[in-house]
N, C-alpha and C positions, 0 to 999 in steps of 0.2 A: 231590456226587461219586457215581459206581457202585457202589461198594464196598457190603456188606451193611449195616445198620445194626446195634452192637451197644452195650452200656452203657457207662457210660463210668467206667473205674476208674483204680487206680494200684497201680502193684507196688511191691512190700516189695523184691525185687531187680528191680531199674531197668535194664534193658539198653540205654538211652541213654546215648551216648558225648559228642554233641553235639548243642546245638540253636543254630541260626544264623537271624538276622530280616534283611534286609536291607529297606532301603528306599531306591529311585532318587527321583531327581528331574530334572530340566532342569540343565546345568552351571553350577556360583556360583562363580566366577571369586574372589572375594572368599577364598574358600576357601582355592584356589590361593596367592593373592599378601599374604595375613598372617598370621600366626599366630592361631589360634583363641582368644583370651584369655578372650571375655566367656564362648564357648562352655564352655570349660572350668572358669575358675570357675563357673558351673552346676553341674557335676558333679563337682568337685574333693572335694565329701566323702564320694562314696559313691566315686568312681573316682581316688585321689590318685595313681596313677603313670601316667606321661605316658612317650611315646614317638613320632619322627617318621619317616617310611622310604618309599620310594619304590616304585610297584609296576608292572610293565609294563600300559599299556592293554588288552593283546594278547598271549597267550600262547602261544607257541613254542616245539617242541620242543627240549629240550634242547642247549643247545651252537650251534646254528641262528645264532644272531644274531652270531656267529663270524667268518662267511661271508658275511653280507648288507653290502652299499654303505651307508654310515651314512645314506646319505637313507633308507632301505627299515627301519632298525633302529628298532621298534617304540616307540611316547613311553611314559614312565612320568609319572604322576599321584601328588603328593604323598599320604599316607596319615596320619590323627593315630589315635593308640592311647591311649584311655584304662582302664586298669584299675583292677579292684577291690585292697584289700589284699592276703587271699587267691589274685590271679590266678584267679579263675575266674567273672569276670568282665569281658568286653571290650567296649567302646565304638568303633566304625572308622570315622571321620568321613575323606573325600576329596571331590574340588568335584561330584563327582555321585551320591552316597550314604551312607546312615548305616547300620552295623548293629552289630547286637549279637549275642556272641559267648557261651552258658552251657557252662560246663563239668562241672558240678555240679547238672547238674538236677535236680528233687524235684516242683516241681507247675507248672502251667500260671498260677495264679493268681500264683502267686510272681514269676515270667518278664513277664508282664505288668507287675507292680509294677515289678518292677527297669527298664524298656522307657519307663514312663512319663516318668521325668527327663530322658532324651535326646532322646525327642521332646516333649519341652516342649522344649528349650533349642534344638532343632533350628528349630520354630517361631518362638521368640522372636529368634533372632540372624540367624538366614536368611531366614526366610519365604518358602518356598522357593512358588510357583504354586500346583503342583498335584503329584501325583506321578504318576512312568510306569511303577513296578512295585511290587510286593509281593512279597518274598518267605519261606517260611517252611520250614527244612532240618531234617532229623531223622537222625542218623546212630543206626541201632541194631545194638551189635555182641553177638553170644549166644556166650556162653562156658558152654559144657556146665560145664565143672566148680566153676563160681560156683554151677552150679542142683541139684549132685549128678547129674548125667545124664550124666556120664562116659562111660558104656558105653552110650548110648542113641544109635542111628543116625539121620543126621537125617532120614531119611525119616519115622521118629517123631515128629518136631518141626518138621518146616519143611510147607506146603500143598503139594500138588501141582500145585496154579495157579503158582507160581514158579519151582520145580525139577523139572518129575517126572522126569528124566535121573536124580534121585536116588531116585527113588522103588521103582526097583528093584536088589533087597537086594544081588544078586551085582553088581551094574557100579558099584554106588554104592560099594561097598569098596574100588572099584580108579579111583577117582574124586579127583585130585589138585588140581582147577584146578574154579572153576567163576566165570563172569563174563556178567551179562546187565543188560540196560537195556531197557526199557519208558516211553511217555510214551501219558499220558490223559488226553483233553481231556473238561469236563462240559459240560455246557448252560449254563451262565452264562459260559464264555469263561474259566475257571480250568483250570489244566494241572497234573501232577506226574510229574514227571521219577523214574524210579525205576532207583536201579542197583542189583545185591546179588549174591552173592559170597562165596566163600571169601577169606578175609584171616586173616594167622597173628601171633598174639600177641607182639610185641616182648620183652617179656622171658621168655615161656616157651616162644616155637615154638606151643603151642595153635592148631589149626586151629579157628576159630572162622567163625561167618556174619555179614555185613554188611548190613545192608539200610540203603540211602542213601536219603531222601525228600524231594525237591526240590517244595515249592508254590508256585504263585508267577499272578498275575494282571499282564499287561501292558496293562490298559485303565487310564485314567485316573482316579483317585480323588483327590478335598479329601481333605484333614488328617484332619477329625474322623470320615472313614470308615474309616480304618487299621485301627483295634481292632477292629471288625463282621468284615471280611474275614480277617485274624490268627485271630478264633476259629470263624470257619468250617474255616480249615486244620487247625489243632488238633482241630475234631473229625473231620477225615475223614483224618487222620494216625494218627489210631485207631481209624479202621475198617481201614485198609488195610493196617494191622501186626497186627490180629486176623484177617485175610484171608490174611495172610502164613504164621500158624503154624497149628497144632494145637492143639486142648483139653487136650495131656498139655504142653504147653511154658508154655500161656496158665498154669494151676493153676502148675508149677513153680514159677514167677515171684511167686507169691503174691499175687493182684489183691483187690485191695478196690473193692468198688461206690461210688462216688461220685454224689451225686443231682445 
């Protein structure tokens, strides 16, 4: 990836909201037309609640499917949901992908582990070819007042490669809305989709920032190359959130050097 190269640590305050893995495949019909039993007992001790639900292939504005002739009203693809006790942990198996869902993130190594059981059981009950994507999401939302920065502008805290509309003092104050998406492709044929954003804290109002980080490779990889690609994203999802902020936001946050 482009992005600068920096160390690679972990905050004491975690500004990750979510981390989302998905993995495509070719369609397994099988999928579709049984109940995933073997799949699940697999995973039934770490992810013992189960849940089945339907999802549109194809997603339409609002209300839209209203109005459309049922031949044109977009198919839904059955969905199975495995979670953790705690829920913060998800398992999302449908006849052309698996992914997993953390809501409680802490380290990369961890996310890994938890990652391994479904794709072993993915393997062993499906055996799916080959696969046709990879993907790897980062939602990171910064809440000034988690960091004691309250009263810190975020021209203070956020890069001026992202925002600089913020960057200066007097427009930024008077700056309500902010919404942008970026996509970059590297030399090896990997892309990240990047949106970010003001977005405002559900139980407090808090105008907080958003940075969404979408990795993802659409060339074809065997099984046992998943992990290799996965920790490539991982690390240029930390350069690109180091690129993203400032040295008074990075400190904030409290990083520890990891080797």
């Amino acid at each position: 990836m482009i992005f600068p190269d920096s160390p690679r640590v972990i905050y004491d305050k975690n500004p990750l909201h979510e981390v989302i893995c998905q993995i495509r495949f070719p369609t397994i019909l099988r999928i579709a037309s049984e109940p995933p039993t073997e799949f699940q007992e697999s995973l039934r001790g770490r992810f013992p609640l189960f849940s089945e639900n339907r999802q549109a292939t194809l997603q339409l504005p609002n209300g839209i499917e209203r109005v459309l002739p049922t031949e044109l009203t977009p198919k839904t693809e059955v969905a199975y949901e495995l979670t953790s006790d705690n829920e913060a942990w998800t398992v999302s198996l449908t006849p052309s992908f698996l992914a997993l869902t953390c809501r409680e993130y802490s380290r990369w190594e961890s996310f890994k582990e938890w990652l391994t059981l479904p794709l072993q059981a993915l393997e062993k009950t499906y055996t799916p070819p080959f696969i046709t994507r990879i993907g790897l999401r980062y939602q990171d939302i910064i809440r000034r007042s988690m960091l004691d920065l309250d009263t810190s502008p975020w021209q203070e805290l956020l890069s001026k490669s992202i925002a600089a509309e913020l960057a200066d003092r007097r427009l930024s104050q008077r700056i309500s809305h902010v919404a942008r998406e970026f996509r970059v492709k590297d030399d090896s044929g990997s892309e990240v989709q990047v949106r970010h954003g003001f977005v405002q804290h559900k139980e407090s109002g808090e105008q907080c920032y958003l940075i969404d980080a979408d990795f993802f490779t659409e060339e074809r990889v065997k099984h046992e190359q998943i992990v290799s690609k996965l920790d490539r994203f991982h690390r240029d999802a930390g350069r690109l959130f180091r690129w993203c902020i400032t040295p008074r936001l990075h400190a904030a946050m409290g990083p520890s050097r990891l080797d």
